[in-house]
Every structure is written in structure tokens, then in C-alpha cells.
C-alpha positions as CSV (number, residue, x, y, z in Angstrom):
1,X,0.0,0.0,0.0
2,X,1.4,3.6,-0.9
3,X,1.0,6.4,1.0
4,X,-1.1,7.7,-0.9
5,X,-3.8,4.8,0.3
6,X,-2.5,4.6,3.7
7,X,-3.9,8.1,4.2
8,X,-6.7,7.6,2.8
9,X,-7.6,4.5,5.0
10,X,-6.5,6.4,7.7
11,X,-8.6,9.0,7.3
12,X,-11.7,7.0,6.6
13,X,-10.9,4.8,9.4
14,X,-11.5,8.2,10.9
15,X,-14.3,9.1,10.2
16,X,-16.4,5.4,10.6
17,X,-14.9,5.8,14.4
18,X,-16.4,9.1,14.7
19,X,-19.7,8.0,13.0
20,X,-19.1,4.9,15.2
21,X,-19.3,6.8,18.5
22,X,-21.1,10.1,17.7
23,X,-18.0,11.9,19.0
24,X,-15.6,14.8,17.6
25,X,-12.0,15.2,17.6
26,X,-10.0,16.8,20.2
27,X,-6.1,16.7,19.3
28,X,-3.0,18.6,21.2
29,X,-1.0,20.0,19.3
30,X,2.8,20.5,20.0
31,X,4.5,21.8,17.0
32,X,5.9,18.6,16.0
33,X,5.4,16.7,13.0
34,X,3.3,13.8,14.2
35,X,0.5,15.9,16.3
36,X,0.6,17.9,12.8
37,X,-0.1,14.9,11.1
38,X,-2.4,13.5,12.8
39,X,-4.6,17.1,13.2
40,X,-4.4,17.5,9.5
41,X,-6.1,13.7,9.0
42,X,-8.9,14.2,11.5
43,X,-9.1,17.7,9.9
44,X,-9.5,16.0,6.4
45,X,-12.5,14.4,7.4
46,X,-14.6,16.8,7.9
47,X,-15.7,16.4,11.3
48,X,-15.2,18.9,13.9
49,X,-12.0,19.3,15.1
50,X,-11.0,20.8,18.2
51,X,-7.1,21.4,18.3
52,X,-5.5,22.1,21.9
53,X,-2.1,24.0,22.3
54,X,-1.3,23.6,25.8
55,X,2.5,25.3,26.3
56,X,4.1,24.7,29.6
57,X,7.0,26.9,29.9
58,X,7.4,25.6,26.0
59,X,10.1,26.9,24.4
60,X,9.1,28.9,21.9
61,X,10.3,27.4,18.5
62,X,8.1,24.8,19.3
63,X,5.2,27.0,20.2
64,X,5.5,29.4,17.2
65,X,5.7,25.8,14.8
66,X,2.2,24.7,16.8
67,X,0.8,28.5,16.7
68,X,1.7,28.3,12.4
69,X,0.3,24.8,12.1
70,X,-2.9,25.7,13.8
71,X,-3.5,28.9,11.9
72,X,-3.2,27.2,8.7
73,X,-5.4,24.7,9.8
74,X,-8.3,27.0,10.7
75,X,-7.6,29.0,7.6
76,X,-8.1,25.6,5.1
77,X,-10.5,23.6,7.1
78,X,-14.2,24.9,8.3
79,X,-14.2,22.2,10.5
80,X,-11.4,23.3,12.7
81,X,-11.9,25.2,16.0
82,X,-8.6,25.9,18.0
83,X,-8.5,26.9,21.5
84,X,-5.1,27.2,23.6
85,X,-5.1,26.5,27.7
86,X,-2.0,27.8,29.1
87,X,-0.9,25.4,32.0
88,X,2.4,26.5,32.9
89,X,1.0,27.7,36.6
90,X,-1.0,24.5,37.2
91,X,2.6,22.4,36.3
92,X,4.9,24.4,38.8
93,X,1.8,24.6,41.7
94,X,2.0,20.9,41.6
95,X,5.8,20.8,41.2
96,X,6.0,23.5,44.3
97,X,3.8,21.5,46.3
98,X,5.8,18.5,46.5
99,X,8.3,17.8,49.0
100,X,11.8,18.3,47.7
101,X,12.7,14.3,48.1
102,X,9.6,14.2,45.1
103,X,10.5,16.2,43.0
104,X,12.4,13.9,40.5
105,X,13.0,15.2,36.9
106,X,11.8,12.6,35.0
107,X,9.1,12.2,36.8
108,X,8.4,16.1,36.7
109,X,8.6,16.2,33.1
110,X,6.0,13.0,32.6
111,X,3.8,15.1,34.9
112,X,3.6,17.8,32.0
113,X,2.6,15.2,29.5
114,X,-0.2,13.9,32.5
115,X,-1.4,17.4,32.5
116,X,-1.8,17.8,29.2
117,X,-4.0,14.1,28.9
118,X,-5.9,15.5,32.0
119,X,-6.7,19.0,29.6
120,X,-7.5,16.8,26.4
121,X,-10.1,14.7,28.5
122,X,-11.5,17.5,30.3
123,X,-12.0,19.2,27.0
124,X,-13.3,16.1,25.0
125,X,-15.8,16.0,28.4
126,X,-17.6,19.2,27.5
127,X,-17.1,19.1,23.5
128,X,-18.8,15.3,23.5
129,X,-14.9,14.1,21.6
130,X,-12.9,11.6,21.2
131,X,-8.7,12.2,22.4
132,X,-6.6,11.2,19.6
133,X,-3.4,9.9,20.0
134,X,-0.4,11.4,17.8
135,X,1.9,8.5,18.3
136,X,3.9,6.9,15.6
137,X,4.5,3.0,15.5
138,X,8.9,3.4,16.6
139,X,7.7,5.5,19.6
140,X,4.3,3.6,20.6
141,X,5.6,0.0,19.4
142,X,9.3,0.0,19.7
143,X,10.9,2.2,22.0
144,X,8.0,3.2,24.1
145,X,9.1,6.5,23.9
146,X,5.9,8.4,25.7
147,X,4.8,8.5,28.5
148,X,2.1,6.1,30.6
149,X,-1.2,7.6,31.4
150,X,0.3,10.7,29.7
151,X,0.6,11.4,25.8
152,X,-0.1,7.8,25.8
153,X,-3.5,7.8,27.5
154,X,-6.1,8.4,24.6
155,X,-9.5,7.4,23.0
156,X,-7.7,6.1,19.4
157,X,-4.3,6.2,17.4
158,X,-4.5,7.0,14.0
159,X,-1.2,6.7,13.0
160,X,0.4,4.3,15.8
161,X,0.9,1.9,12.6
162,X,3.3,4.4,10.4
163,X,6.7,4.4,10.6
164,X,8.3,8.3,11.1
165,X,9.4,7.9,7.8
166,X,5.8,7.5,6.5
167,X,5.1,10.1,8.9
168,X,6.7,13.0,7.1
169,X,5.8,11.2,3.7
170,X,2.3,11.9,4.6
171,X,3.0,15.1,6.3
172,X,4.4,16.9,2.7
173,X,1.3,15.0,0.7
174,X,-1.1,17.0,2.8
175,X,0.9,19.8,2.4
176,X,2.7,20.2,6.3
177,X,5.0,23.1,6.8
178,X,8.3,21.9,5.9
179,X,9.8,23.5,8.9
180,X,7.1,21.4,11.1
181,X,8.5,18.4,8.9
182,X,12.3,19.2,9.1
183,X,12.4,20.0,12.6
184,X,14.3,17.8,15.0
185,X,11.8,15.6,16.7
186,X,11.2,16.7,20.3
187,X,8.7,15.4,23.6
188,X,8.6,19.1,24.8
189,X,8.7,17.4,28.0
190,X,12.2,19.4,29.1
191,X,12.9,23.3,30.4
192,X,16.1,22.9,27.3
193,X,15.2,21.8,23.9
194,X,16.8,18.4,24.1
195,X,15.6,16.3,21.0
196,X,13.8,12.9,21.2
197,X,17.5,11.2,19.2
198,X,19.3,12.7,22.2
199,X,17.8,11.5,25.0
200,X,17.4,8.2,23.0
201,X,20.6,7.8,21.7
202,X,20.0,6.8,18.4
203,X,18.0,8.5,14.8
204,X,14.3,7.3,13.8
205,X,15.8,6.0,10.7
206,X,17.8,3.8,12.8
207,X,15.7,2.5,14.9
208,X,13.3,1.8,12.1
209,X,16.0,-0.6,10.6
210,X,16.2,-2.0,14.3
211,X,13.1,-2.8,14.1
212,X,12.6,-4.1,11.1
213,X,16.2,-5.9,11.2
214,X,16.8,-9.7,10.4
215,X,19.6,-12.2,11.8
216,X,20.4,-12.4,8.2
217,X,23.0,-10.0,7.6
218,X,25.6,-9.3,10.1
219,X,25.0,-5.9,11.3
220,X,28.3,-3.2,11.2
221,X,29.8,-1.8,14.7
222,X,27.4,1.1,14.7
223,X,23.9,-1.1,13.8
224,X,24.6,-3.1,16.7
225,X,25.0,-0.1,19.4
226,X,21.6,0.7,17.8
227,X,20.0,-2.9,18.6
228,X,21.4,-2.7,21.7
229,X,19.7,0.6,22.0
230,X,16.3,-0.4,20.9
231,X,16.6,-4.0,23.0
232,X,17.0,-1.5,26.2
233,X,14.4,0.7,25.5
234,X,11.9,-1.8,24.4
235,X,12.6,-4.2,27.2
236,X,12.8,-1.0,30.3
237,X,9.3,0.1,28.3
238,X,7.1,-3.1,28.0
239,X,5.2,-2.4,31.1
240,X,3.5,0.8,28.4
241,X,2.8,-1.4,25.6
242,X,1.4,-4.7,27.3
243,X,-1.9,-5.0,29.3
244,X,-2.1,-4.0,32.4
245,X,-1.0,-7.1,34.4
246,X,-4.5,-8.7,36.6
247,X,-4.4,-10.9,39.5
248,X,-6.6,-14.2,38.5
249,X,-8.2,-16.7,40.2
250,X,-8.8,-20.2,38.7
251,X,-11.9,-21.9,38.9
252,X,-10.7,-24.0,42.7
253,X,-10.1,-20.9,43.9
254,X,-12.9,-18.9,42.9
């Protein structure tokens, strides 16, 4: 399938979900290239689309790429309402409230990502939506590169089964800001503007071929720091991407 016809299946997966439910879309939107994405499907459907921008002491690259994105979505799409909840006060009340042996800075920075799924559900609450998840198939699938209950706590994920190379494919068909689409790929989870291949350690592209590598060919010096890379991440991050683990009885015991 091209990408052409992946996008179109996406979106009219889209819109039978919505029919499905009766609901709307409610979408956050970062200024990176897969909440852009996604918007601009759920925007192609037709069905009302509620985008969020929800900056928390953002750097402000990254909030003038999601203020562009959004404008250009409202300006080609009738269907696209925007609103923008700044929660920058409500992130360091929590993090002042918390005794200083709390206050841990990875746990801190998955709070802002809680905040913002807290937002998106309050919103989809009074708007009768659905939250749709921006998550590509590397970070939801392979890495587990997001963060639990956070941005991966959502009502449906559109694009959880593109690679971030189809990603920006299907970004520049439906016509993405090529800034949105060069930019280096961040969480905005950080007070710097560290990048996702950074804190990771390794490029999408490589840990696409990670993922999709085969014991056939014997990998060179630098393919097999990235295995070793993606083997970390996905084991540390399996709890995310498996069931939530239940207690059962058997029949005796019950």
C-alpha cells in the first residue's frame, strides 16, 4: 500500500470511528510533526476538530511551529476550531507543592505530559470528543518513547501503525509546513530543547532498521549499538505497551 492509500484509509478509518461513536475530535498539538499529522487527517475528514495548544514553559520554537500549524489549519479547514489552555501555573503549583525528596526530573517532566492528557479529557468532556493519540509505531511500538497515562492515554491512534518515515511522507502529501517536517523531533517534556534522538541515543531512521532488522545480515559496529539501544528501551518500556497485568483466580479458587 502507498502512502497515498495509507492516508486515505487512515482518514476513513477516521471518520467510521467518529460516526461509530457520535463523537468529535479533540487533538494537542505541540508543533511537532506527528500531532501535525495527525490534526491534518482528523481535519480532512470533515468532522469537527477541536485542536489544543497547551505550552508549559514551551520553548518557543516549538510553540510558534504549533501557533503556524494551527493557523493554517483554521484557515483551510471549516471544521477546525482551535483553542489554547496555558498550563504553565498548574505544572509548577504541583511541582512547588511536593516535598523536595519528590520532586524527580523525569518524573516532573511526565507530569507535563499527565497534565496535558488531563486537559485533552476535560475538554473532550464538554465538547462530546474523542482524544486522539499522535503516536507513531517506533515511539508507541518499539521504544516506548511516551509517557504512561500521559501522551499515551487516549481514546484512538491513527497513525500508531506508520513508521516516522511515513510520517513525514504523509506530512508533505497533505501539504505540512516543511519546517514542522524538518524539525528535530522533540517530547517538549524538558525546560532545554533536548531532542527525542538525544535522550534516546540513536536516529528514527535507525531504529526503524532496528526494528525491522533480520539475523540475516551481520550488522556493522554502529547497527549493533543501535539494537542494543532499541533491545534496552523496548525491554525497560514493555510495562507501556502490554496490558495492564491482573491478579486471576482459577476456577478452585474462585
Amino acid at each position: 500500500m502507498n502512502i497515498e492509500e495509507k492516508k486515505n484509509t487512515i482518514i476513513n478509518w477516521l471518520k467510521s470511528y467518529s460516526q461509530d461513536s457520535d463523537r468529535v475530535f479533540v487533538v494537542g498539538v505541540s508543533g511537532g510533526i506527528d500531532s501535525a499529522l495527525t490534526s491534518t487527517l482528523c481535519a480532512e475528514t470533515g468532522i469537527h476538530t477541536m485542536v489544543v495548544s497547551m505550552p508549559i514553559h514551551q520553548q518557543l520554537s516549538q510553540l510558534e511551529r504549533a501557533h503556524e500549524h494551527i493557523k493554517w489549519l483554521t484557515t483551510n479547514y471549516d471544521n477546525v476550531e482551535e483553542t489554547e489552555i496555558d498550563l504553565t501555573f498548574a505544572f509548577y503549583s504541583f511541582k512547588n507543592m511536593l516535598p523536595g525528596a519528590f520532586k524527580d526530573e523525569l518524573g516532573l517532566a511526565n507530569t507535563r505530559s499527565r497534565l496535558r492528557m488531563l486537559t485533552l479529557y476535560q475538554i473532550a468532556s464538554s465538547i462530546g470528543g474523542l482524544v486522539v493519540g499522535t503516536g507513531n509505531k517506533v515511539e508507541d511500538f518499539g521504544v516506548g518513547f511516551y509517557t504512561k497515562y500521559g501522551d499515551g492515554g487516549v481514546d484512538l491512534s491513527p497513525i500508531a501503525d506508520l513508521m516516522k518515515s511515513e510520517v513525514r511522507k504523509m506530512a508533505s502529501l497533505l501539504g505540512v509546513s516543511q519546517q514542522i517536517i524538518d524539525a528535530p523531533p522533540t517530547d517538549g517534556l524538558w525546560e532545554d530543547d533536548r531532542t527525542d534522538e538525544e535522550q534516546i541515543g540513536a536516529t528514527y531512521a535507525e531504529l526503524e532498521w532496528a526494528m525491522n532488522h533480520n539475523t540475516t545480515n551481520e550488522p556493522t559496529e554502529r547497527q549493533q549499538e543501535v539494537l542494543e539501544i532499541y533491545n534496552r528501551f523496548n525491554a525497560a518500556n514493555s510495562h507501556k505497551m502490554r496490558p495492564i497485568p491482573v491478579c486471576t483466580f482459577n476456577k478452585e479458587q474462585k
